[in-house]
KEMARMI-63821 format. One record per residue (C-alpha): z, y, x; residue in three letters; chain. Coordinates in Angstrom, 1 decimal. Last residue first. Example, Ala and Ser with C-alpha at 12.3 -4.5 7.8 and 13.67 -1.06 7.14 Angstrom:
% residues 2
KOLFI, 7.1, -1.1, 13.7, ser, A
KOLFI, 7.8, -4.5, 12.3, ala, A
END
This chain:
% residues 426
KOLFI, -55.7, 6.7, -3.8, unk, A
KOLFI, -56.5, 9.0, -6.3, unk, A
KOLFI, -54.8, 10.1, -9.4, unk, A
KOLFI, -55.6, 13.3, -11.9, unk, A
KOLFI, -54.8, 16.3, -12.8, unk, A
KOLFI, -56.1, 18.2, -10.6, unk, A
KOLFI, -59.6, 19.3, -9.9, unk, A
KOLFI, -61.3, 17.1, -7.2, unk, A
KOLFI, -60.0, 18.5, -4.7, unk, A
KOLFI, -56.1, 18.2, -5.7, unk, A
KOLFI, -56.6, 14.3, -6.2, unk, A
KOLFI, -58.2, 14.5, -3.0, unk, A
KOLFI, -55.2, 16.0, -1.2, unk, A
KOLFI, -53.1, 13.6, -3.1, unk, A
KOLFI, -55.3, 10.7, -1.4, unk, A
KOLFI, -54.8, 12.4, 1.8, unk, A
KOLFI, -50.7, 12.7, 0.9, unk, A
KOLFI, -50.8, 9.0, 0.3, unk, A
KOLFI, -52.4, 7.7, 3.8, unk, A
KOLFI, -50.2, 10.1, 5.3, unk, A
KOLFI, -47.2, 8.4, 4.2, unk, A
KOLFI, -48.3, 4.9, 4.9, unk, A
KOLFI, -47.9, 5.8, 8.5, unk, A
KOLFI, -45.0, 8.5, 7.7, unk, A
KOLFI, -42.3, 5.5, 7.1, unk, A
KOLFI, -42.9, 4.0, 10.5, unk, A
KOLFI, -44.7, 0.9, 11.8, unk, A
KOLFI, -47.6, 0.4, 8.9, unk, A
KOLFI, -50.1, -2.3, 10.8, unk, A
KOLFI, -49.1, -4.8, 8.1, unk, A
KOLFI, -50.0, -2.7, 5.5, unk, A
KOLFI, -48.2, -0.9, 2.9, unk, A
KOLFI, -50.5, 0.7, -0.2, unk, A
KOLFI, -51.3, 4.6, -0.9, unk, A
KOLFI, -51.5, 6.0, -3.8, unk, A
KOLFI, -51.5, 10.1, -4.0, unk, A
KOLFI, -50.6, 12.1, -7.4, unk, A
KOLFI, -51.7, 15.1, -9.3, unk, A
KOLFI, -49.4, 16.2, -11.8, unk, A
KOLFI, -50.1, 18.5, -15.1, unk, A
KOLFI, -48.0, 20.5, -17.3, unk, A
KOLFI, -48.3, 21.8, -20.7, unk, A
KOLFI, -46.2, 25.1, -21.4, unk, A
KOLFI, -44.0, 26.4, -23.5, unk, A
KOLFI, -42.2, 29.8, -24.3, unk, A
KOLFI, -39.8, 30.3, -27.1, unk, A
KOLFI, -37.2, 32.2, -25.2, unk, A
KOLFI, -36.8, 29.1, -23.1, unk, A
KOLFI, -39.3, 27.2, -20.8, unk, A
KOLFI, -39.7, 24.0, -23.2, unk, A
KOLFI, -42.2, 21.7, -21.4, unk, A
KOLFI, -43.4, 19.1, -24.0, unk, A
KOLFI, -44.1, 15.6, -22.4, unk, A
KOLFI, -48.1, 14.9, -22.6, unk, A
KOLFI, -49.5, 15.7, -19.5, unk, A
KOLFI, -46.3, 14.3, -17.8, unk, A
KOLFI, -46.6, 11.0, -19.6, unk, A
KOLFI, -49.9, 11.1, -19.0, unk, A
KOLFI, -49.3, 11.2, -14.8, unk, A
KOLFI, -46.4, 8.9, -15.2, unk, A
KOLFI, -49.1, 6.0, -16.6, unk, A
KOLFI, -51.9, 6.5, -14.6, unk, A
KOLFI, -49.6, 6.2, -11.2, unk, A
KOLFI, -48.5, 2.7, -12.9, unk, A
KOLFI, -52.0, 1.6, -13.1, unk, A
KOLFI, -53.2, 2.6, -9.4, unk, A
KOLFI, -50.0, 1.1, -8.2, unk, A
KOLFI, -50.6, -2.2, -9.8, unk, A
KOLFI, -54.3, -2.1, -8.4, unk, A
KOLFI, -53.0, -1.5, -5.0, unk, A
KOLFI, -50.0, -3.9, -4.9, unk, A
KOLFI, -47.1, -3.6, -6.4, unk, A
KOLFI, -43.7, -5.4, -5.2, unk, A
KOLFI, -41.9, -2.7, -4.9, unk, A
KOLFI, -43.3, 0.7, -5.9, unk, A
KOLFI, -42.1, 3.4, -3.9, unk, A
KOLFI, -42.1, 6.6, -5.9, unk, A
KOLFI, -41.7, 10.5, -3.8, unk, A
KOLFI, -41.7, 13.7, -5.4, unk, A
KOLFI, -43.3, 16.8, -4.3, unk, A
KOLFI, -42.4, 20.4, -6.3, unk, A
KOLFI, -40.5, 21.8, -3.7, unk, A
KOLFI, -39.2, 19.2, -1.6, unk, A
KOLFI, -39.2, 15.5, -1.2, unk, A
KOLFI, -37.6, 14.5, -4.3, unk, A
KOLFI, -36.7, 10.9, -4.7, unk, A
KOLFI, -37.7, 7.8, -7.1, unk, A
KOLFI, -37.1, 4.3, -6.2, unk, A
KOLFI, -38.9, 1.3, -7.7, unk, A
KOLFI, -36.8, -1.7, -8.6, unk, A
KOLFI, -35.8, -1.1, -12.2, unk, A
KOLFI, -39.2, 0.1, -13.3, unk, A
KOLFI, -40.2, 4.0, -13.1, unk, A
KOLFI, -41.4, 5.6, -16.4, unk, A
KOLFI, -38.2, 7.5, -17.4, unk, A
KOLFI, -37.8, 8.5, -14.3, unk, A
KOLFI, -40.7, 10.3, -14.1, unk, A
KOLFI, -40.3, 11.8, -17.4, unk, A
KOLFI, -36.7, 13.2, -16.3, unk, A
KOLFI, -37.7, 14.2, -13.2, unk, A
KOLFI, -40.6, 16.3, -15.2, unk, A
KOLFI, -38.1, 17.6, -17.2, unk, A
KOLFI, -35.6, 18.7, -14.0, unk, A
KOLFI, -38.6, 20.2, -12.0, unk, A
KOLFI, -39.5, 22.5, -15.3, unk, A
KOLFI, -35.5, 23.7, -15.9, unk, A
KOLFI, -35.9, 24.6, -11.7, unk, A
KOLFI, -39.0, 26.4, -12.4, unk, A
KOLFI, -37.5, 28.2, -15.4, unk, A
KOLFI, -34.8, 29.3, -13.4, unk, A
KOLFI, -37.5, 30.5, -10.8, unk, A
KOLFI, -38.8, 33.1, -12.5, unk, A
KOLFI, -41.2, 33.3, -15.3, unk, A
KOLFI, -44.7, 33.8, -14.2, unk, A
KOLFI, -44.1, 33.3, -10.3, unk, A
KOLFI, -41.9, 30.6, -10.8, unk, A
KOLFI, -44.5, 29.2, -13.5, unk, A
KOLFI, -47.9, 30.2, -11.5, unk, A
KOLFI, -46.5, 28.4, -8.5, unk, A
KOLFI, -46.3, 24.9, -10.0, unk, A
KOLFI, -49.8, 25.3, -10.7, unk, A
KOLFI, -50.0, 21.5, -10.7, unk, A
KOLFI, -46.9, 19.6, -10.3, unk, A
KOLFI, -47.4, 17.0, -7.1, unk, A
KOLFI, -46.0, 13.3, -7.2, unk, A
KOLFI, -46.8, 11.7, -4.1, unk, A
KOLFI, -46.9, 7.4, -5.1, unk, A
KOLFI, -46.3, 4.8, -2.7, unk, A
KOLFI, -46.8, 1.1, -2.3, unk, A
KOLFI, -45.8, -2.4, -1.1, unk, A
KOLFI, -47.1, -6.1, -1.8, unk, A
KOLFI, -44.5, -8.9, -0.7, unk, A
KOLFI, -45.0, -10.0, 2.4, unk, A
KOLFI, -44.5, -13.8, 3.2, unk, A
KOLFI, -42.7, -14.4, 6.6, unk, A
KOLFI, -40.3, -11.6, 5.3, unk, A
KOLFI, -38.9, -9.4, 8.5, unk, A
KOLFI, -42.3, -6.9, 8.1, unk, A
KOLFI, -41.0, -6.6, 4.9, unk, A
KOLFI, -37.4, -5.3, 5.4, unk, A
KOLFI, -38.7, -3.0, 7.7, unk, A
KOLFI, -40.8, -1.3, 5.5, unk, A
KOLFI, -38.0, -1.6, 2.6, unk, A
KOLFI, -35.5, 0.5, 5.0, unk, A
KOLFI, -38.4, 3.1, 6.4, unk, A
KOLFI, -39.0, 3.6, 2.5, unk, A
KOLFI, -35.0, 4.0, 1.8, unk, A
KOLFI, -34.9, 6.4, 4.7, unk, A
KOLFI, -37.4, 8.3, 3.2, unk, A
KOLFI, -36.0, 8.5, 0.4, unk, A
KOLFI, -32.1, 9.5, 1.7, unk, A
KOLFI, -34.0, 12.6, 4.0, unk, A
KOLFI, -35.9, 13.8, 1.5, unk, A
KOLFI, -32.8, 14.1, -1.2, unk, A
KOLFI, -32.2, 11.1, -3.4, unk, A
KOLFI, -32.7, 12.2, -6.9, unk, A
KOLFI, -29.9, 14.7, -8.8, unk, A
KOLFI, -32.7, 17.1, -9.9, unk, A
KOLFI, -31.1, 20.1, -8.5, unk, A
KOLFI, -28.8, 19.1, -6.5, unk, A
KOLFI, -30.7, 16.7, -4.6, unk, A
KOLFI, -28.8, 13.6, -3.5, unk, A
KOLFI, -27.7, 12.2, -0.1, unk, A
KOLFI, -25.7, 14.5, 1.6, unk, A
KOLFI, -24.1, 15.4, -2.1, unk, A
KOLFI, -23.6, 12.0, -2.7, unk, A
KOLFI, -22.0, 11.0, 0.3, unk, A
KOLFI, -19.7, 14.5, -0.4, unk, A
KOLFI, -19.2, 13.4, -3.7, unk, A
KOLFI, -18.3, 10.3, -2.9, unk, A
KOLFI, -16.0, 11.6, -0.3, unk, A
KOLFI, -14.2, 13.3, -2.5, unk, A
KOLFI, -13.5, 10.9, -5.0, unk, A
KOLFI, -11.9, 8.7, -2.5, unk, A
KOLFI, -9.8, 11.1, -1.1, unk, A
KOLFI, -8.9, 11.9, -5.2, unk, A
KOLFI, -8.4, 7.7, -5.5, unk, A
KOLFI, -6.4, 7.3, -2.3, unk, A
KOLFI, -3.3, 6.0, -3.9, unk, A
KOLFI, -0.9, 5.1, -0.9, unk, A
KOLFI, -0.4, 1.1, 0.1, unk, A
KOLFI, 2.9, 0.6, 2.6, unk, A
KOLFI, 4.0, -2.8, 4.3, unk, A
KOLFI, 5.1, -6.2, 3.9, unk, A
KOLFI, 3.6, -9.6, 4.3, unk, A
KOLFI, 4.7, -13.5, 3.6, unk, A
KOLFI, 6.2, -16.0, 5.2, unk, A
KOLFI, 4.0, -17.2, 7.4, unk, A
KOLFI, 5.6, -19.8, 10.0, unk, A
KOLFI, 7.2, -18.5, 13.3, unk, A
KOLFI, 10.0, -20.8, 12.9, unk, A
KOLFI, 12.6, -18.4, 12.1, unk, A
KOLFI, 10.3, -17.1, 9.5, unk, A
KOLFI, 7.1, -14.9, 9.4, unk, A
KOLFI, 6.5, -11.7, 8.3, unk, A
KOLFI, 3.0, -10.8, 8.6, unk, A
KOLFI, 2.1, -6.6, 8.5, unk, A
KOLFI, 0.9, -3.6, 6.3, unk, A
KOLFI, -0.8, -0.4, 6.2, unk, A
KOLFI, -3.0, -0.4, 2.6, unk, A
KOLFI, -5.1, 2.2, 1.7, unk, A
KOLFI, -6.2, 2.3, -2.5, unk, A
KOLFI, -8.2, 3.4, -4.8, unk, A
KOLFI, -7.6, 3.5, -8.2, unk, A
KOLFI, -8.5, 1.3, -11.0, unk, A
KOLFI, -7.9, 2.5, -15.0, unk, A
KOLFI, -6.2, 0.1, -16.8, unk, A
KOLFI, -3.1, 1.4, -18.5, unk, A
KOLFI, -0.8, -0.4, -16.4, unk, A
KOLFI, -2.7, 0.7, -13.3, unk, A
KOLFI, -5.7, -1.6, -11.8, unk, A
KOLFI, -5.7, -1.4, -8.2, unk, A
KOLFI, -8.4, -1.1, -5.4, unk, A
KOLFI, -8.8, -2.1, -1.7, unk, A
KOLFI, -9.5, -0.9, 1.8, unk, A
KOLFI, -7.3, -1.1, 5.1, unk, A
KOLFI, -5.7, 2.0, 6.1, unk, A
KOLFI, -4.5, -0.5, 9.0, unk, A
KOLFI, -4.0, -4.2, 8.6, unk, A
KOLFI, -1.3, -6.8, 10.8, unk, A
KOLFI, -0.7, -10.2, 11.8, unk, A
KOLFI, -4.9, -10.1, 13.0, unk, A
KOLFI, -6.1, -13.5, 11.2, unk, A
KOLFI, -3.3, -13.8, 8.6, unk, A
KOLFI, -3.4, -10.3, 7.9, unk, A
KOLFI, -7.7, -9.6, 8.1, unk, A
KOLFI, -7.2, -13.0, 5.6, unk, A
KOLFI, -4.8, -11.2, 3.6, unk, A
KOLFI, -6.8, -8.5, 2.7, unk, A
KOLFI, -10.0, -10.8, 2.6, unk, A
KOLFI, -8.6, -12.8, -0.6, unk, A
KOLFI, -7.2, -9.1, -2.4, unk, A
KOLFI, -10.3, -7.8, -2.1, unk, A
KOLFI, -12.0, -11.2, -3.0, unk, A
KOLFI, -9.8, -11.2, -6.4, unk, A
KOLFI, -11.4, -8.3, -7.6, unk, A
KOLFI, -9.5, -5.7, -10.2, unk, A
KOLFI, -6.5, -6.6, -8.3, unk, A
KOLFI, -2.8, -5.9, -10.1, unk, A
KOLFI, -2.6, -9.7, -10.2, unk, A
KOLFI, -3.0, -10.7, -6.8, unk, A
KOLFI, 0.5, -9.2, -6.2, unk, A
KOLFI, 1.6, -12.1, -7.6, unk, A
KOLFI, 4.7, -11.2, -10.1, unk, A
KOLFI, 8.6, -11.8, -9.8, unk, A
KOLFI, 9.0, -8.0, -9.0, unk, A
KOLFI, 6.4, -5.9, -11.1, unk, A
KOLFI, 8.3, -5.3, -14.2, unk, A
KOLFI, 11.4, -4.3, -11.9, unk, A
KOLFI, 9.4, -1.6, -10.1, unk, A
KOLFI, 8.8, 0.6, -13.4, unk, A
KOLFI, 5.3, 0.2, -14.5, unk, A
KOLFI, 3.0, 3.2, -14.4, unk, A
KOLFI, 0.7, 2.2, -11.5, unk, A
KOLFI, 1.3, 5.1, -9.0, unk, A
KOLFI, 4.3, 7.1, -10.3, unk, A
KOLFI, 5.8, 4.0, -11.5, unk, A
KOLFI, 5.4, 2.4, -7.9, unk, A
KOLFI, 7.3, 5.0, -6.6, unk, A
KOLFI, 10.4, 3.3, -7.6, unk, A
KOLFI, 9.7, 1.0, -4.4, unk, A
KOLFI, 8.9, -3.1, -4.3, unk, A
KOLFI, 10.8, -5.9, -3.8, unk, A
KOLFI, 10.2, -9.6, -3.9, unk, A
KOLFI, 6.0, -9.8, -5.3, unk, A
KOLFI, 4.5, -13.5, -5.1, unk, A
KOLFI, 2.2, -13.9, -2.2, unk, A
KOLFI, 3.1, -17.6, -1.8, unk, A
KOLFI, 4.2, -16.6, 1.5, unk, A
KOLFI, 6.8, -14.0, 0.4, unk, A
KOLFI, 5.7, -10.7, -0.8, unk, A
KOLFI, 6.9, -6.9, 0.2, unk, A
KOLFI, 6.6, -3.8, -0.9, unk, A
KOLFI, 6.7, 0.1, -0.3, unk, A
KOLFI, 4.1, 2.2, -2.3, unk, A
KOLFI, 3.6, 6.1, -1.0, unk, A
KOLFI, 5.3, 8.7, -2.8, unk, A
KOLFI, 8.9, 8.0, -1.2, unk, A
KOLFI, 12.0, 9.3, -2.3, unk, A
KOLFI, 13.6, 6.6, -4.0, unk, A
KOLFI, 12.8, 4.1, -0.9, unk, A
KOLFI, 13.9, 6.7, 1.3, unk, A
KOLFI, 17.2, 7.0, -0.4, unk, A
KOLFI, 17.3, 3.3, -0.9, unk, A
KOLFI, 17.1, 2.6, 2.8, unk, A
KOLFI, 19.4, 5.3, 4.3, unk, A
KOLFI, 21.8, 3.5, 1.0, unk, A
KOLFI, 21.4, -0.2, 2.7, unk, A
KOLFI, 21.7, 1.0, 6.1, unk, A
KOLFI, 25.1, 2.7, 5.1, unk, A
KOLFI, 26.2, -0.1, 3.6, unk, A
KOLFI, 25.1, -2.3, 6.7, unk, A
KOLFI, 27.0, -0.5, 8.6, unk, A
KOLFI, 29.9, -0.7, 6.8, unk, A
KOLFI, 29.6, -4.2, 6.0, unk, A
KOLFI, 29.4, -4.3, 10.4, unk, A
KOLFI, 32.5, -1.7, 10.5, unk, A
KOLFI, 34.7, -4.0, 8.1, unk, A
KOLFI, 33.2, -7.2, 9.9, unk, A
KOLFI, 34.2, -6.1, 13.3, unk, A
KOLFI, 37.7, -5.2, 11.6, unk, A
KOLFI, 38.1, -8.0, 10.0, unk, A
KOLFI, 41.1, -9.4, 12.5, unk, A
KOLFI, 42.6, -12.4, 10.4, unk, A
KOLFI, 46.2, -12.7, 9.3, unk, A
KOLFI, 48.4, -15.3, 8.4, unk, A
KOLFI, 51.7, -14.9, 6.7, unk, A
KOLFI, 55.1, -16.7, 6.3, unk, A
KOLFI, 57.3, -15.3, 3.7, unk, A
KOLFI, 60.6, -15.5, 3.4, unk, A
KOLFI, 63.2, -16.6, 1.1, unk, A
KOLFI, 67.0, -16.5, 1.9, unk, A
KOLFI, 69.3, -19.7, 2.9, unk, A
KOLFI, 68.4, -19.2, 6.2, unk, A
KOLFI, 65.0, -18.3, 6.2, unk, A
KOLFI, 63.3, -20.1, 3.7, unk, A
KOLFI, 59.1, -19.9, 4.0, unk, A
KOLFI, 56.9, -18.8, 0.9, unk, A
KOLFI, 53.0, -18.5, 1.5, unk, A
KOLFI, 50.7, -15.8, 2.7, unk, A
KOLFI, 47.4, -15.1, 3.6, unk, A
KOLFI, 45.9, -11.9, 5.3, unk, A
KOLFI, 42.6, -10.2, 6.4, unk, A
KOLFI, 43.3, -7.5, 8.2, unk, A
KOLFI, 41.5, -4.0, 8.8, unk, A
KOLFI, 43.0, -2.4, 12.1, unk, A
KOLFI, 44.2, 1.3, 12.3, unk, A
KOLFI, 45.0, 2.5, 15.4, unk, A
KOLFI, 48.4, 4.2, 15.6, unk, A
KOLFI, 49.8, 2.4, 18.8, unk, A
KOLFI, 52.2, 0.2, 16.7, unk, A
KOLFI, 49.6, -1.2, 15.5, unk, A
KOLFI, 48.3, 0.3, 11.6, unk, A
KOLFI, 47.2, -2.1, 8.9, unk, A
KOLFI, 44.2, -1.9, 6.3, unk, A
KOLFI, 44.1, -4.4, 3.5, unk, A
KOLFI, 42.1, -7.0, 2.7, unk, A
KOLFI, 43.5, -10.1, 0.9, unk, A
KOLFI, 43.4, -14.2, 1.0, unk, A
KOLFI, 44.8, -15.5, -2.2, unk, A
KOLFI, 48.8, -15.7, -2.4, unk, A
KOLFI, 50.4, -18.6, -2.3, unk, A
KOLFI, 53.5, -19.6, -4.3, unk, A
KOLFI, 55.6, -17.5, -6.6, unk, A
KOLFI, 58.7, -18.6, -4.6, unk, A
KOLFI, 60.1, -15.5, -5.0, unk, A
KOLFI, 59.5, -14.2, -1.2, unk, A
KOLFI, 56.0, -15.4, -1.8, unk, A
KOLFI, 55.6, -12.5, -5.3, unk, A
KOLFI, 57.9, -9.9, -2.8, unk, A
KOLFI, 55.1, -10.7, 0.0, unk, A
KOLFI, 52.2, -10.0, -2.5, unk, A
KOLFI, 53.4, -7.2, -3.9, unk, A
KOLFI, 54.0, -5.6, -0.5, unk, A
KOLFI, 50.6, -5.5, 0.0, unk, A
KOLFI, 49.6, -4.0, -3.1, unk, A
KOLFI, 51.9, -1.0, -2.8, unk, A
KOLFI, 51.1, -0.5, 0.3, unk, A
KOLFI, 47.2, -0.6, 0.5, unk, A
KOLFI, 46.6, 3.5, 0.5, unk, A
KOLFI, 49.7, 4.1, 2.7, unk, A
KOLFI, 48.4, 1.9, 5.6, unk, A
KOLFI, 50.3, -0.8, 6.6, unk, A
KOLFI, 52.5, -1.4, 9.6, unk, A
KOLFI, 55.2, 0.3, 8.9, unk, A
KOLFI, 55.9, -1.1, 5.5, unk, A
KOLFI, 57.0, -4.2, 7.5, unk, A
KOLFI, 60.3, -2.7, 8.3, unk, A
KOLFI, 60.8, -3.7, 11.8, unk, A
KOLFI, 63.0, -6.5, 13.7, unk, A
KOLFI, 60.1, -7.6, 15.2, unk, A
KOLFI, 57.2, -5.0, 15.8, unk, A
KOLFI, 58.1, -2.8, 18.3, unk, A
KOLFI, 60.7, -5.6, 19.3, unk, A
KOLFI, 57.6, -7.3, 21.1, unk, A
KOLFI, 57.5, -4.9, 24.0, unk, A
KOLFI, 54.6, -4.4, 23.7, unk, A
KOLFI, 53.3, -5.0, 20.0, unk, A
KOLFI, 50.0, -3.9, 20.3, unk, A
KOLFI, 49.5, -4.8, 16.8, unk, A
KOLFI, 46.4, -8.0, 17.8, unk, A
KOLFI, 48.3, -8.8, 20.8, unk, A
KOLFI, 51.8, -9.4, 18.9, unk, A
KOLFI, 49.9, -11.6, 16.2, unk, A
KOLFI, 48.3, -13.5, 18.9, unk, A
KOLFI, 51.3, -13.6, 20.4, unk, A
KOLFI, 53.4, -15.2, 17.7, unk, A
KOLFI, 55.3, -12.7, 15.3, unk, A
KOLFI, 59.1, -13.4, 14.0, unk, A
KOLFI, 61.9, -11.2, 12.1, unk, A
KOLFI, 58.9, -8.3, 10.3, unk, A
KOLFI, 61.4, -6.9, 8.1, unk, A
KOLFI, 60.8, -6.9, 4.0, unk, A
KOLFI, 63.7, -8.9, 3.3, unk, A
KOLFI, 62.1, -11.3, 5.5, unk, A
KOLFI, 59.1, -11.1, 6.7, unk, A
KOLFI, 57.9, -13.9, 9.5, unk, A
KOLFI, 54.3, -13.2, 11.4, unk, A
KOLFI, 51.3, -15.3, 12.4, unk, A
KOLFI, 48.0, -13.6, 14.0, unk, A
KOLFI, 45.2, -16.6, 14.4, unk, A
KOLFI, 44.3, -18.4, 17.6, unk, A
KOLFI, 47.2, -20.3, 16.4, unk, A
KOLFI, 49.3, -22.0, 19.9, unk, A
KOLFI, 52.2, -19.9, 19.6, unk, A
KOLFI, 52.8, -21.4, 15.5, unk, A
KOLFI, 52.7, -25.0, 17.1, unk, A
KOLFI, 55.3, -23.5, 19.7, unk, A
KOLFI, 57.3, -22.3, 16.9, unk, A
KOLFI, 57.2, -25.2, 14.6, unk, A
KOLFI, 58.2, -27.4, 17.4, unk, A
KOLFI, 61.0, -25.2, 18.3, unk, A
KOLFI, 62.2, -25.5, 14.6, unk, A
KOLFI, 62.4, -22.3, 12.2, unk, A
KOLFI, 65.1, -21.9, 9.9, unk, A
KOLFI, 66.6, -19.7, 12.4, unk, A
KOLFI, 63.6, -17.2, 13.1, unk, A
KOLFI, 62.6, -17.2, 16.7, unk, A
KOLFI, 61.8, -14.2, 18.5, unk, A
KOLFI, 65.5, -15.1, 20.5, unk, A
KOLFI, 64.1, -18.7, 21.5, unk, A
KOLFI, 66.5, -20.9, 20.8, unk, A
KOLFI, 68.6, -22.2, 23.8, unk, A
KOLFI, 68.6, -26.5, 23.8, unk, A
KOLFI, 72.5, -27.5, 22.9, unk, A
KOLFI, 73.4, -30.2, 25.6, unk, A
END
């Protein structure tokens, strides 16, 4: 008895071979000729072949998108020749409902009743297609922003060595970002232990905010810089490094210098302001009352004689070119560790570290000749010699506040005053 041949079958094909062929999770067609004369299911699924003579029995060109034609059918008239395998392609197919599918396909030569066929494979890449798509798309959202950005992206693996970082790097540091990546980030840090406690606030917290830190640029000046950035770790939850955003704060920076300073500093004479000196005595008072052995402490009130006579005589840009010379000479005379400020007008405050009475007496002598004897240029050809008068006073162990050994020093500049100017009393 003659077994029936299945009428999708092509006649060079075996039933064995067929139902192996049904079995292929993957798409299987026969061309002949150029005419689609066998297609498993999978291969009738994935065109929407229903019934299945809307795809067997058809040209083949129907199926594939205009643009790919001419290469696709190439490749089937190169198997039809014998011209053995063809290397897996892409090409973009049509179902017989009009949706477009992207396929992968391979192909070999198959003989079809005395004629040569071609027996091809395809693969559903559609999923993929979109995905690389997708990920094109992700990639280019990501470069544009990246080439657009004035802040610093980067990003380091564990061994802190840099992998990527933005174009606007070359705006910030002046090298271009491919001079960079390859490098340790460590090695655009002035200090080493900014760079050390960066990543252990990272490593400790997974994550920094406007954190603090500096940068030397290619042609070596540091800059400031705030840096946002975060852990990455691997698929095992191990550190694998950090990425994030730094900015170039140095004019922020600046500016709040200037602004500390500003709070901080008289204008005129560019000493600590009253309120910064006198902080700095109630700081070195409370510092030695925490030493078990105290260190001898003292003060010195500076006071310009006559001060009033020269504003009053010559105006008060004359006074303010007087209180800069004689800050000048003051601070000419003062030792590393002693601390000069202006309290107002024409008083000045010296703390002597480390001096005791007798010191202080010695070192008040000193500035109050150097005064006498500095020439005071007032402009237009005018001079004048000026004098100071000057209170000591000495820390004690009783002293609780800043103004305790204070008024002990402004009695003994009263005195000074008394007793004719010009001279130092303690």
């Amino acid at each position: 008895m003659t077994q029936a041949r299945d009428p999708m079958a092509p006649a060079g094909l075996a039933a064995p071979q067929l139902a192996w062929l049904e079995q292929l999770p993957a798409s299987v067609v026969v061309i002949v000729g150029e005419r689609i004369v066998y297609a498993n299911a999978a291969a009738l699924e994935l065109l929407e072949a229903a019934p299945a003579q809307a795809l067997v029995g058809q040209e083949v060109a129907a199926f594939i998108h205009p643009l790919d034609l001419h290469r696709v059918l190439g490749r089937i008239r190169h198997a039809e020749g014998e011209g053995g395998a063809n290397p897996p392609t892409e090409f973009r197919a049509l179902t017989c409902r009009g949706r477009q599918r992207v396929l992968a396909m391979t192909s070999n030569h198959v003989e079809h009743e005395g004629r040569g066929g071609v027996l091809a494979a395809f693969l559903d890449m559609s999923e993929r297609a979109a995905m690389e798509r997708r990920l094109r798309e992700t990639d280019e959202n990501f470069q544009r922003i990246m080439n657009t950005m004035q802040d610093v992206f980067y990003r380091t693996d564990a061994q802190g060595i840099t992998r990527y970082v933005c174009p606007a790097v070359k705006n910030v540091l002046g090298y271009e970002a491919q001079e960079i990546i390859g490098l340790p980030a460590a090695a655009f840090y002035p200090d080493m232990r900014e760079r050390d406690a960066l990543i252990a606030a990272i490593r400790e917290q997974g994550f920094v905010h406007d954190f603090p830190g500096r940068m030397r640029r290619k042609d070596g000046v540091i800059i400031d810089i705030s840096i946002s950035t975060q852990a990455l770790r691997d698929e095992q939850g191990q550190y694998a490094g950090v990425e994030g955003i730094w900015r170039d704060i140095t004019p922020r920076k600046a500016l709040e210098r200037e602004l500390e300073r500003m709070a901080t500093h008289d204008d005129l004479t560019g000493l600590p302001n009253r309120r910064d000196i006198l902080e700095q005595l109630e700081r070195a008072l409370e510092q030695r009352r925490d030493r078990r052995a105290q260190s001898p402490l003292s003060v010195l009130i500076l006071d310009l004689d006559h001060f009033k006579r020269i504003n009053d005589g010559h105006g008060h840009a004359v006074g303010d070119r007087v209180l800069r010379r004689v800050a000048e000479v003051v601070e000419g005379r003062r030792r590393g560790v002693d601390r000069l400020g202006r309290l107002g007008g024409e008083e000045f405050l010296l703390i002597l570290e480390g001096s005791d009475a007798a010191e202080a007496y010695r070192a008040a002598e000193r500035i109050r000749q150097a005064v006498e004897r500095a020439p005071m240029d007032l402009g237009e050809g005018l001079d004048t010699q000026l004098t100071v008068s000057i209170g000591c006073a000495q820390a004690t162990a009783e002293d609780r506040r800043a103004s305790d050994v204070l008024e002990r020093a402004d009695r003994a500049l009263y005195q000074a005053k008394h007793l004719g100017r010009n001279r130092v009393a303690a």
